[in-house]
N, C-alpha and C positions, 0 to 999 in steps of 0.2 A: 559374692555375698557370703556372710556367716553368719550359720546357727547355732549361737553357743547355748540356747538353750536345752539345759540337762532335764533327765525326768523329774529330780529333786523340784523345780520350778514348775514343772507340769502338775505335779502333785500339788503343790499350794495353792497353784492362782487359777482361778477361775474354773476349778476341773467340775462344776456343777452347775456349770450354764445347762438348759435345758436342752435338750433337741430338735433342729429347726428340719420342716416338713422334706422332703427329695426336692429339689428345684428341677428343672428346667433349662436348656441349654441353653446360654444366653441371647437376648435377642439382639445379633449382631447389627441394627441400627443404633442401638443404646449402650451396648457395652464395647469400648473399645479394645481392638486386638492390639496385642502388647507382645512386645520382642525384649528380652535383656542379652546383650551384646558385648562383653568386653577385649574382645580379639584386636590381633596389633595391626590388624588390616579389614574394614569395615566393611561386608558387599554391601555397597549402598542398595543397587540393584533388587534386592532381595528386604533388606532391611527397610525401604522407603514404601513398601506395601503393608506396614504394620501400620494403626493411629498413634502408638506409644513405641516410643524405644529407648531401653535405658542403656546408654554408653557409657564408654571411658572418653572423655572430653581429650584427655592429653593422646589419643590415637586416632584422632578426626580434624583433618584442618576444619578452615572456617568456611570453605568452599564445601568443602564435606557436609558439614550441618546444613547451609542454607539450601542445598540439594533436596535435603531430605523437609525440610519446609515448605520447600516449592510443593513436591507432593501431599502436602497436609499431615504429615507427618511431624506428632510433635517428642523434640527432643529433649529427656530427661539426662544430664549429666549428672556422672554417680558420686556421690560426696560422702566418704566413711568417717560419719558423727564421732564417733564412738572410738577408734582405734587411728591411727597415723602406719597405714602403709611404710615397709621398710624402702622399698624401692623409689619413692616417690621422696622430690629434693627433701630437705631433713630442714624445719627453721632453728635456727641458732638460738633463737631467744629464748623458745621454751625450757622450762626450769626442768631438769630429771623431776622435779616431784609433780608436775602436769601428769607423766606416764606413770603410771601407777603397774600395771603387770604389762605380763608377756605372753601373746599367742601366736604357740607355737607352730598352729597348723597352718596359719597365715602370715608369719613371717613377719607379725604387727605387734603395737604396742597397743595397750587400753590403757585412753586416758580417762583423768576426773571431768566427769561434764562442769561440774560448779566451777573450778577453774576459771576464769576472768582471762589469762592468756589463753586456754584452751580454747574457748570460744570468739578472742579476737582473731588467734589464728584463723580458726573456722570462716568466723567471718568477713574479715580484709582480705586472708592471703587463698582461700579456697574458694569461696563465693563473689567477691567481687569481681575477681579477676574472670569468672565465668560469665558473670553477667556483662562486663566488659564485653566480653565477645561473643555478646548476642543470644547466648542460652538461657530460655526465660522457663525453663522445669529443670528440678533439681531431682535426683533418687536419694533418698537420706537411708542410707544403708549402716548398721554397727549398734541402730538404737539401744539396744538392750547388752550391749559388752559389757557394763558397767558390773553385770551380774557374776562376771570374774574377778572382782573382788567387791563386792556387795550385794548377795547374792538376795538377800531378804533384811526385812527392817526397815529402822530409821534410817541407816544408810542408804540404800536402796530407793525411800520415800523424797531424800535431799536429790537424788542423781535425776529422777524421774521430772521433780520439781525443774529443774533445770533442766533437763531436755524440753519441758513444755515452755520455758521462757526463749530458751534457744530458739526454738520454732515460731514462736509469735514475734521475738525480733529480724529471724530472715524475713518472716511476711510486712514487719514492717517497714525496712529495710529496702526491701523489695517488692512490692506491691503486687507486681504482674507474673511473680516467679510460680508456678506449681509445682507445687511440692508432693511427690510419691515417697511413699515410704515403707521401708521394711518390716514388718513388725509395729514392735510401740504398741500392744495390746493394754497394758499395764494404764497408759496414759491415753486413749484413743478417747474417752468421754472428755478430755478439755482440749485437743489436737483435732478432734473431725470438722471443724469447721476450717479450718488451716489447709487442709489437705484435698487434693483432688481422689486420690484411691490408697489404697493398704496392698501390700505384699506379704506372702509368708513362705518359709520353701518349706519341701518333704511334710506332702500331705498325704501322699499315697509310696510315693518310692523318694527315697534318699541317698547319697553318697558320704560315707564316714571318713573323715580327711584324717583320722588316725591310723585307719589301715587301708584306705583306697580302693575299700569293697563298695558298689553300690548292693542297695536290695530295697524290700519292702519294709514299710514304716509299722512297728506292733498298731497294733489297733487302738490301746488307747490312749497314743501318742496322738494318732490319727482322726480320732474322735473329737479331742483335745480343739488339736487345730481346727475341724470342721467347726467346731461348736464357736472358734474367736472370729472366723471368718464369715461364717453366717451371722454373726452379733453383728460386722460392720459393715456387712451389706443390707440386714433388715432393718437394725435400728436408725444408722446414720444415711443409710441411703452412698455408700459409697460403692463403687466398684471396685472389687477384690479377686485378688491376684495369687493363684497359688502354683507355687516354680519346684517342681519336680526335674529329679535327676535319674540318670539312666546312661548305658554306656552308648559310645557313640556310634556302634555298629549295630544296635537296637532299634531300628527305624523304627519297626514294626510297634514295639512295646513303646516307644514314646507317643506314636497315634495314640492306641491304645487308650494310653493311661490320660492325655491331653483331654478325649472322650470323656473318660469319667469323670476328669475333673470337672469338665464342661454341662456335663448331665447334672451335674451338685447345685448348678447354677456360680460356680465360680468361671474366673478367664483363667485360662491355661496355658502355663507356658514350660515345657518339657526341654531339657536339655543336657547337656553332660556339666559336671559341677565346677567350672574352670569358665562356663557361660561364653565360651569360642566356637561355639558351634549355633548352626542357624536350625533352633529348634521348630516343634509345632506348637502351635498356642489355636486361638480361632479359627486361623487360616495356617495352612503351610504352604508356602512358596514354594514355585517349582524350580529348581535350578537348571537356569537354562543356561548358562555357562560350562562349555567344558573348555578344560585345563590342560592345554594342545602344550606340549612338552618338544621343542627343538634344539641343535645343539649350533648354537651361532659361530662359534668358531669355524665350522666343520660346513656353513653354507655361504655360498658365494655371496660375497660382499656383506656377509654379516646379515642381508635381510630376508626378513622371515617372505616374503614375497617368493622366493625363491625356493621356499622349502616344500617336499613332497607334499608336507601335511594343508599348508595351507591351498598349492597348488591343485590338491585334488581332494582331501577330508572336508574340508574348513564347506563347500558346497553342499554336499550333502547333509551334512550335517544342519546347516542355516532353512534346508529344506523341510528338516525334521523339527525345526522350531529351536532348533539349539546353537548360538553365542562360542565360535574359538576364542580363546582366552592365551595370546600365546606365551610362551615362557621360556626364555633361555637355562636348559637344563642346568649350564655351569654358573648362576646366577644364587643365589638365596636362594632355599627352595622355604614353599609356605608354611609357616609353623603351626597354624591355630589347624581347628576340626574342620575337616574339610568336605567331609558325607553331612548333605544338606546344603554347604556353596555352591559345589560343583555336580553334573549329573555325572560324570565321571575323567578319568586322565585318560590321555591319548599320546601316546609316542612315534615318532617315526624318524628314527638316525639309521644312516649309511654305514655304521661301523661304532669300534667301542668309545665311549664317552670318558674325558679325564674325571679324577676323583670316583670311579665307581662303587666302590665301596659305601659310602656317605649318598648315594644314590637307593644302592639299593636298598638300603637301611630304611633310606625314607618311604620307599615305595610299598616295603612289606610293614610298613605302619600303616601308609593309607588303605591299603586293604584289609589289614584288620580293623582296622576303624570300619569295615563294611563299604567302603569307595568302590567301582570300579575299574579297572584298570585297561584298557585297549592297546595292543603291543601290535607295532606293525614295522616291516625290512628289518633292521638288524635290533634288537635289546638295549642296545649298548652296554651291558653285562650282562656275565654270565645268572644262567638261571638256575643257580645249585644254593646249598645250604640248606640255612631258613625260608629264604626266599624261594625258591625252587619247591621244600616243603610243603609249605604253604600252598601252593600252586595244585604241586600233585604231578609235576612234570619232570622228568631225567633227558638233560641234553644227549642230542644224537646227532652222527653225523656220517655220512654210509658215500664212499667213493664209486661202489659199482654202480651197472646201470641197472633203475627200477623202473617198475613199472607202477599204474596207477590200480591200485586196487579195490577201493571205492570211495566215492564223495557224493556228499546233499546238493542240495539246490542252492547252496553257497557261493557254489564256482560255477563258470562258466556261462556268468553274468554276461560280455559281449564277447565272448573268446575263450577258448581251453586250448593249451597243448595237447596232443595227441599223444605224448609220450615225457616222462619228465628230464630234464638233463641228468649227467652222468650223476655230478656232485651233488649234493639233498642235506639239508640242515633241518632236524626237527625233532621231535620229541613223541615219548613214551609217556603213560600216564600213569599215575600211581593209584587213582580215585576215580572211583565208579560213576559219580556225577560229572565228570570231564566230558565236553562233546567232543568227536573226531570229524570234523569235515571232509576232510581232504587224508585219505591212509594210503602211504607210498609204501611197495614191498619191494623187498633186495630177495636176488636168490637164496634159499635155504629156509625163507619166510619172515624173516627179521623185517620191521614194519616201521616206520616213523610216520608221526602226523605233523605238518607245518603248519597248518591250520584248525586250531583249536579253541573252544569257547567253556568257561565252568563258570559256578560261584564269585570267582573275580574277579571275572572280565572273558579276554580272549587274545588272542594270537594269530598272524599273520604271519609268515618269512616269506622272503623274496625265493625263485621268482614268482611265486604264485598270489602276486598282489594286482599288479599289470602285465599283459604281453608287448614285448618291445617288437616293435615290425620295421625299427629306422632308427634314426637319434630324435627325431620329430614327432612321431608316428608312435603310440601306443593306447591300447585299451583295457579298460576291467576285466579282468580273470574273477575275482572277488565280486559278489555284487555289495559294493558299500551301506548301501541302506541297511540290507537283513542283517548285515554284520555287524553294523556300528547297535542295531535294535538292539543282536540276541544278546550280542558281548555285555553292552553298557546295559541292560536291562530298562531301557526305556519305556517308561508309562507312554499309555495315551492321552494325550492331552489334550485342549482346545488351540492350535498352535497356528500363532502369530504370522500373518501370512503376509507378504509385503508386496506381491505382483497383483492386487484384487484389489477392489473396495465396489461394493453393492453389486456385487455377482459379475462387474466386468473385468478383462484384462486393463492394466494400466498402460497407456501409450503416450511416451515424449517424446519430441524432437530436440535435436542437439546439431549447433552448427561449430565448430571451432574454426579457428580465425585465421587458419594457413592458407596463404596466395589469394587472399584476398587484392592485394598487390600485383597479383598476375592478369595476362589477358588470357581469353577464350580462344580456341581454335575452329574461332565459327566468322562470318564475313563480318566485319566492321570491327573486328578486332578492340572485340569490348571486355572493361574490365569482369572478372567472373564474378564480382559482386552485382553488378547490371544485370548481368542472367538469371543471378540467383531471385534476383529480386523479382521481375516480370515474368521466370517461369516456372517457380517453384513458389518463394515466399507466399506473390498475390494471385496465385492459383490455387493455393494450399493451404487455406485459412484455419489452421489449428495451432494449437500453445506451442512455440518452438521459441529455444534459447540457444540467443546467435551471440559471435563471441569474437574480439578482433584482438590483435596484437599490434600494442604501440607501437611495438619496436620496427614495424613495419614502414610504417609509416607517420608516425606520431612528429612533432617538433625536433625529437632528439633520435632518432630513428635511421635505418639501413637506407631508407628514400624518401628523404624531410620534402623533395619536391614534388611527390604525389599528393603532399597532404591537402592541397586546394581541389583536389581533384575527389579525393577518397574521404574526405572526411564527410563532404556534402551528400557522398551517398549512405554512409554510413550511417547517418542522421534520418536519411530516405526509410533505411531498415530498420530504425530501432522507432520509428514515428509509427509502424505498425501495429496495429492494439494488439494483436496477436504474439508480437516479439516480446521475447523478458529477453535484458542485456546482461551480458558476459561479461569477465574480461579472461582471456588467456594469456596470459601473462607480458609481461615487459621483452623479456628476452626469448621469450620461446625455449626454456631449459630442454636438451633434449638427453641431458644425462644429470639427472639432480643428486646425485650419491657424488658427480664428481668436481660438484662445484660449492667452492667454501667463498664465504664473505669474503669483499674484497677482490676475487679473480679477475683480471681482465678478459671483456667478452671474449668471444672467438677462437679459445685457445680448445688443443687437445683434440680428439676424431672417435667417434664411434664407430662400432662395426657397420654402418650404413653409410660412412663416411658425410658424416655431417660434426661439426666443432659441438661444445659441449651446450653453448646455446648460439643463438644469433653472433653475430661479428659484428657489433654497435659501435661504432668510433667512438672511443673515449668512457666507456662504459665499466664501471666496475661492479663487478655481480651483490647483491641486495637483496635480501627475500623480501624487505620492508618493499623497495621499489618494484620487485613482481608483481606483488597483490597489491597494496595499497597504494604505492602509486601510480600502476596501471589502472586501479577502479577508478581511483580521481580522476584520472586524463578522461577514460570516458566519461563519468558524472558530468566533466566538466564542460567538455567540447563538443561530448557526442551523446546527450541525452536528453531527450525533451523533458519541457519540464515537470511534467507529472510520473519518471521513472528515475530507476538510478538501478544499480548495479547490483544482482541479487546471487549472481555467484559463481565461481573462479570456476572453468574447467582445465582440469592441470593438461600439460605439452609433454610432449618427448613421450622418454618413456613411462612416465606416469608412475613415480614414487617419489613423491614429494617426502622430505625428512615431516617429522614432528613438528618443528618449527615454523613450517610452511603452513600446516593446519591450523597451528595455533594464531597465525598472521589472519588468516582468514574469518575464524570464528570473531575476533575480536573486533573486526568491524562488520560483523554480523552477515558475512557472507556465506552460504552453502557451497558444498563441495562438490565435482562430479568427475570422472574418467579414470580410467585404467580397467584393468583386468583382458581378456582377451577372450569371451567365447563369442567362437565362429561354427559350432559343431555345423555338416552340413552331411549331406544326402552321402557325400562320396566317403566321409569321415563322420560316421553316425555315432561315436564316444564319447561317451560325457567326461572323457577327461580334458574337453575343449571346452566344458564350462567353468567358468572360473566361478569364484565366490561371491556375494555382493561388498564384503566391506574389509578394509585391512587396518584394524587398529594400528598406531602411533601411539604409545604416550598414554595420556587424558585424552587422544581425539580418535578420531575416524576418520577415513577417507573412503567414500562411496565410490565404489567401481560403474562404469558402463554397464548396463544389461547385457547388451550386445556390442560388438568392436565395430571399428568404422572401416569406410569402403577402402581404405587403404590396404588391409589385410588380402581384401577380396578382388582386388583388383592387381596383386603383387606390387606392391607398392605405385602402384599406377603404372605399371611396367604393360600390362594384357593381361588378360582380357581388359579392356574399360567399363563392357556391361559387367562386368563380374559381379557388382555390389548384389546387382539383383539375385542371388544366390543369397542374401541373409533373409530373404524368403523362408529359405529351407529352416533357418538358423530358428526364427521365427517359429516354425510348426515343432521343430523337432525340443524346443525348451516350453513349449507347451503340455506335448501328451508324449507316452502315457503322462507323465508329471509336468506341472506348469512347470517349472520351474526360475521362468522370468517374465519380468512385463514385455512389450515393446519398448524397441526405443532405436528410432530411426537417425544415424548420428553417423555424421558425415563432414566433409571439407570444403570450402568454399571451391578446391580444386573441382572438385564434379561438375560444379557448367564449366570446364576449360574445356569437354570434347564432345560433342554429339552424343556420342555412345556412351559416358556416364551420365550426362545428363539426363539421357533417357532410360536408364536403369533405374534412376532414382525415381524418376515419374511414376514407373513398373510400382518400384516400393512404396508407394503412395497411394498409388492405384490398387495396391493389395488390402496395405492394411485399414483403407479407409473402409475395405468391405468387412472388417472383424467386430463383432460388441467388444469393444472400448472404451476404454476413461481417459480423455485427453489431459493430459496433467504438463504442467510446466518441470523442466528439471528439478528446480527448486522446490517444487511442491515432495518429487518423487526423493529426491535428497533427504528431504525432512522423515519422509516414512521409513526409509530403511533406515536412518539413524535413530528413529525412537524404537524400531522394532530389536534394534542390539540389548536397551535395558529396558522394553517393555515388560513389566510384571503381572506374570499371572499365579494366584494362588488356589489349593483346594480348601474350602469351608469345612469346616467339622459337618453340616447340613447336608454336603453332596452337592453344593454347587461350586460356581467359579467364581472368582475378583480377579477383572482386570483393571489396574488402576494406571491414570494417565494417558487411557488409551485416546490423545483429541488428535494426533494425526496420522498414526496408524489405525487403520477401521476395520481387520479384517480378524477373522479367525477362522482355519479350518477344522472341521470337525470330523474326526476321523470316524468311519461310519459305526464301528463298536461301542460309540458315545451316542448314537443317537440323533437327535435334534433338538432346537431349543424350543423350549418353552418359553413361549414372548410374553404370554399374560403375569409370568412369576418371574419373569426375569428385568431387567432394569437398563437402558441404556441399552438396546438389541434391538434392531431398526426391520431385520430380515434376513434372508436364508435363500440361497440359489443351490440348486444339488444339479450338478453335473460330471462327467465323465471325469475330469480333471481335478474336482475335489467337492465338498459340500460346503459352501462360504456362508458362514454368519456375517451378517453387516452390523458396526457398530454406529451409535451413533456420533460419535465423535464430540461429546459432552465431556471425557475424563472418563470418571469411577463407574465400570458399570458390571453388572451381576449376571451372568450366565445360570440358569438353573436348564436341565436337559430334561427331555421326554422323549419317549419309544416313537412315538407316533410324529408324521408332517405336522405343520401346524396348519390350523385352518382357519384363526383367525385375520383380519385383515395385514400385509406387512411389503414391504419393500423386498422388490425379488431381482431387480435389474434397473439401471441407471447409468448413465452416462456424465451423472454430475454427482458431486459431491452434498451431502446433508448439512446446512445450516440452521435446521429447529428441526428437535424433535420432541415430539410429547405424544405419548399413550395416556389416554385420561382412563380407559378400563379396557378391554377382552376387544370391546367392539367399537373404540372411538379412538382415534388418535387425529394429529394433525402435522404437518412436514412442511420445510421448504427445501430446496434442491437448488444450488447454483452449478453450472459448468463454468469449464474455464473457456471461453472464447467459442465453444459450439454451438449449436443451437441443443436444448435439453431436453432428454426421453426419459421419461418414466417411467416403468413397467409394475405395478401393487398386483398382486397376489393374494386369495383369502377372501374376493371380494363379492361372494354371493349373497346376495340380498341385503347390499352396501347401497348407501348411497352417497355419491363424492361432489366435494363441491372445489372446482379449481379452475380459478380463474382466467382466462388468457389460454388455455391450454385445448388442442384437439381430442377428443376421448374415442377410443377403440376399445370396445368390448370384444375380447377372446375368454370364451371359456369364465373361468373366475379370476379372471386377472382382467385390469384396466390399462391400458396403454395412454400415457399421456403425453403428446407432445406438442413442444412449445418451440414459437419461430427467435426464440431469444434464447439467452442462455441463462436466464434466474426466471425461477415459477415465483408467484404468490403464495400466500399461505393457501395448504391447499385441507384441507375439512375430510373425514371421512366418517362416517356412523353407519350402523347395521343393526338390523332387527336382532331381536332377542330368539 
């Protein structure tokens, strides 16, 4: 946006409006939060939590905008009235006397409003083609350029005149378009009826595009503006917008100043003057993306799967409520402000990076831009110059042998060396606010630190990241959490939690669809789908998603003549009300990186010595035929007719390309499998917990919770009971930290032998003793895919918005936050505090409002549940009303808060303990269930 207004023009117009009273900060039910955006890469994420957002249309596909729709989110596209962008195509037809001057600070031209081709262009070639695709708010930015060359007058009164007819023909034009606008004080008494709200920038701090100083606006510039902007919010009743700048490493001063603007009774939106950066306005979003920096070249097979960072950061960090983002170092790197997208960068390369130079250039911007920065095994450049300056650090590098001469509670998370090796790579500080974690000394007292944290970030080098005990076998020396906190400086947040919802653990079953085709090694020599079915399925009546492979036996399949045999049981299991159907895929890929369209099946061998998928006679590999038309073969042959096919669990080794996700989403399938955590008793190391999710692309693929019995059984090799050891798995990703749901997932091979069969019983038998939420995969799919761009922001008030929240339900509340406040908060069902974490429940409504308090809460709430929320209403402090459905169990209810309550619900047994109600029902949906309480 441009202010070309000079004080020359503040001097004439209107500099004697009166003084309108202090306002009040807006009441965020009625004023909406407003983003302006013009960066060449949009976090939707971040940006889809604002009610307004003004973009650059030409850097948002159409999937882009409708994204932000879907959230309520309405989108203004930026249209400059006034001026013709240089950058933007140039039309031919316009006459040189259309443009009448040159601004220089924007690279643009100011045309004549009155013009007849100025405003056909306007309107054919800017605005149709917008409204074409779907954008029904425009931002009319440039109003007032006219005043570089007309500055006052007749002149001036002709240009004005014709912005007002301009505008009353887009709304004619255009009917349903809303129109925001920048300015336009001059003409706002015959335009406020046209317009939905007014803009203005530098009300309080400014950026001067002639020298590139921001600062503070003189006071009676300042006054000025207060005086235009309180004119059209009292007199016309509009909502007004006042857009401050500020440099981008200022977090602090753009609250701040967001604040006062907010106090005035304006909306606020603070940000650097280039409008690439995701400012504060009503709310500030929390950026829960961090900006995981890898070097593709340099990791096997090019996939980030593979890399240190996602391998072992990408976990922890999704613990802490925060989003890998990952990014091939030798790729584009991000242009636009990136303090405010990102909570900070994270590195982790093996060695130096090409192009270093252009690397680090980049990196000692983002830190001055105030980012943080997380450096962990090698740099990939050096850390000298500027860069290094900035820092506060001098490379070092000491061959003798040292010893350890002191560290915090940083190291020696599951493991310390006793003694450091010979060789030591680390650094010297130059800046008093640098931490020293970790200080190694060499004979004569020469000292290096490898592990360090300031102002920027922080520092790790190898080896003091993990201890290697085998090529297999290693643990945390580091403990990642305090490190990833102290370096990146992470707030505390209300953070997104995706193993809960209503105070229980999440638990699925998962059956994938190998040897099914096989028999048991039990007497009658029966297929393992027979066993599975009479002694695990109708024994074990909770939400499990079972899963077969055509290629098994399908029509066109390894053994077309089992299919009279296999299909009719197949039918048996999926007729279960308990089962949701699967498909795993056609061929069974058991190496998907090494199979391109077209391959014939069966070729090539993995290190397990199996081909790269099944050996299908005649078969040419297909990702179309994987997923979709393996869903069809089930829909078609094997599924009753009130189910169908809810979603793919990937085969092999579970790294489906991009393409494979996108095949799936588009027929509305959910995704499940991969990753590998097995931590267990004997290997207590969370470097055996893998991540929940590994972006592709536009997509996700959801990992396992936990790995299947194949791991634990050496590939079925012995033990056979071995599964029964994801017991351990079980407790040890629960405490100290949850870290994941259950999720009991396994192969049709486990009824082939007594002794898995009965392992698995063990695991059935355990976790049916745990408070649980039995959830189908597909349910649990959905959660942690909304939990990647779930938004939460902080209010100028001191509360929270989380918006969209309808399938993920949880947030944990780190105890220095308190608890919530359910009578002032909105969409917040209840609160469970135990050893594992403090769980708000949401209600799974969408938009809803977290305000906190010091204290329990004491009025009536949801504290534990085994089923999911499908109505929720607080009518006041002491009356609300619920319903609850489970998926296929029978449903327990546990309220809280409930003294001198009394509850009305239907069909349900009631147990009074203490001030909580225990409700349970022999079905798995309550009635609406009543609660009221004395006063």
């Amino acid at each position: 946006m441009r202010n070309i207004v000079g004080l020359l023009f503040i001097a004439i117009a209107l500099a004697a409006l009166p003084d309108t009273a202090r306002a009040v900060i807006p009441d965020g039910a009625s004023s909406p939060s407003v983003a302006f955006y013009y960066g060449n890469d949009a976090p939707l994420e971040l940006l889809d939590q604002f009610d307004w957002v003004a973009i650059e249309a030409a850097n948002l596909a159409p999937r882009q905008r409708e994204r932000l729709e879907r959230h309520g989110t309405q989108a203004f596209a930026y249209v400059s009235v006034g001026e013709l962008d240089a950058w933007r195509p140039q039309p031919s037809h316009l006459p040189d006397s259309v443009l009448l001057e040159d601004n220089p600070h924007w690279n643009s031209r100011v045309a004549d409003l009155t013009s007849e081709e100025w405003q056909r262009y306007l309107l054919e070639e800017r605005i149709q083609p917008l409204w074409n695709d779907g954008y029904r708010g425009l931002f009319l930015d440039t109003l007032d350029s006219y005043r570089l060359f007309a500055p006052e007058g007749r002149a001036a009164r002709r240009q004005q005149q014709a912005l007002v007819e301009l505008i009353g023909e887009i709304r004619q034009r255009f009917p349903d378009m809303k129109l925001l606008v920048n300015r336009g004080f001059e003409v706002l008494d015959r335009i406020h009826g046209d317009i939905v709200g007014i803009a203005a920038e530098s009300l309080y701090r400014r950026w001067n595009p002639a020298t590139g100083i921001y600062g503070s606006v003189p006071d009676t510039d300042s006054q000025w503006l207060h005086d235009q902007l309180s004119r059209a919010r009292d007199e016309y009743g509009l909502p007004t917008i006042a857009i401050d700048y500020v440099p981008a490493a200022d977090r602090a001063l753009a609250r701040r100043t967001a604040e006062r603007i907010a106090a005035e009774g304006f909306i606020p939106w603070v940000s650097v003057a280039q409008l690439n950066q995701v400012g504060v306005g009503l709310i500030e979003p929390v950026p829960r993306r961090i900006l995981m920096l890898y070097d593709k070249a340099s990791t096997e097979a090019g996939e980030l799967a593979n890399t240190n960072a996602h391998r072992y950061l990408a976990m922890p960090l999704e613990y802490m409520g925060y989003a890998a983002e990952y990014h091939d170092v030798n790729a584009a790197l991000p242009d636009d402000v990136l303090n405010g997208r990102y909570a900070g960068i994270v590195s982790w390369f093996d060695g130096p990076i090409p192009d270093g130079q252009r690397y680090a250039d980049w990196l000692l911007e983002q830190m001055r831009d105030g980012l943080r920065v997380v450096i962990l095994g090698d740099p990939g450049i050096p850390l000298n110059g500027a860069l290094g300056n900035h820092m506060g650090l001098i490379e070092g590098s000491e061959q003798r042998q040292l010893r350890i001469a002191d560290h915090d509670d940083m190291l020696g998370f599951e493991g310390m060396p006793s003694r450091p090796a010979p060789y030591q790579h680390g650094y010297q500080t130059t800046r008093a606010d640098i931490i020293r974690h970790l200080t190694l000394e060499a004979p004569g007292g020469r000292s290096l630190s490898p592990v360090l944290s300031g102002p920027w970030g922080g520092i790790a080098t190898w080896p003091w990241i993990l201890q290697q005990a085998g090529e297999a076998q290693q643990r945390w020396i580091l403990d990642p959490f305090a490190f990833l906190e102290t370096a990146l400086a992470l707030p505390e947040i209300p953070v997104p939690d995706p193993t809960t919802e209503n105070g229980a653990r999440y638990w699925m079953t998962q059956i994938d669809g190998d040897a099914f085709v096989s028999r048991a090694d039990f007497p009658g020599s029966h297929f393992t789908g027979e066993l599975m079915l009479t002694e695990v399925l109708q024994r074990y009546r909770v939400p499990t998603t079972v899963s077969v492979i055509e290629g098994e036996f399908g029509p066109h399949s390894m053994h077309p003549h089992l299919r009279s045999q296999l299909e009719p049981l197949a039918r048996r299991i999926f007729e279960l009300p308990w089962v949701e159907m699967a498909n795993h895929t056609f061929s069974h890929p058991f190496q998907w990186e090494k199979l391109d369209e077209g391959d014939l099946a069966g070729q090539g061998e993995t290190q397990a010595g199996f081909n790269y998928n099944l050996p299908i006679p005649g078969y040419a590999f297909s990702l179309e035929r994987e997923i979709a038309g393996a869903t069809a073969y089930i829909n078609d042959h094997l599924a009753p007719p009130d189910k169908s096919v809810s979603v793919v669990l990937w085969s092999g080794n579970t790294l489906p390309p991009e393409e494979a996700l996108a095949h799936a989403e588009r027929i509305g399938l959910r995704n499940m499998n991969g990753g590998n955590t097995h931590i267990t008793d004997s290997f207590p190391t969370l470097t055996r917990v893998s991540p929940m999710l590994r972006p592709q692309g536009d997509y996700l693929q959801v990992y396992a919770p936990q790995t299947n019995e194949n791991i634990y059984t050496n590939h079925m090799r012995g033990p056979l009971w071995g599964y029964r050891r994801v017991i351990e798995t079980y407790r040890l990703t629960d405490r100290p930290r949850r870290l994941k749901p259950i999720d009991i997932y396994y192969h049709f091979y486990s009824a082939a032998s007594p002794a898995a069969l009965k392992a698995l019983q063990q695991v059935y038998d355990y976790v049916s003793t745990q408070e649980t939420l039995p959830v189908y995969t597909s349910t649990w799919s959905d959660v942690a895919s909304q939990w990647y761009d779930l938004g939460i922001a902080r209010r100028l008030d001191g509360g929270w918005q989380i918006r969209a929240a309808t399938r993920l339900r949880t947030l944990r509340l780190p105890p220095a936050l308190g608890w919530p406040d359910l009578a002032a908060s909105r969409g917040v069902a209840g609160v469970r505090d135990t050893d594992t974490g403090r769980y708000v429940a949401l209600s799974g409504a969408g938009d809803s409002l977290l305000q906190l308090s010091p204290r329990p809460p004491e009025t009536p709430h949801l504290r534990l549940a085994n089923g999911r929320i499908s109505r929720w209403e607080r009518h006041d402090a002491k009356r609300l009303s619920l319903r609850l459905a489970a998926e296929q169990v029978s449903l327990r209810i546990e309220l809280a808060g409930m003294n001198d309550c009394d509850i009305d619900a239907p069909g349900a047994r009631q147990q009074q303990q203490g001030d909580r109600v225990i409700l349970s029902y022999a079905g798995s949906h309550s009635d609406r269930i009543e609660v009221s309480c004395d006063d």
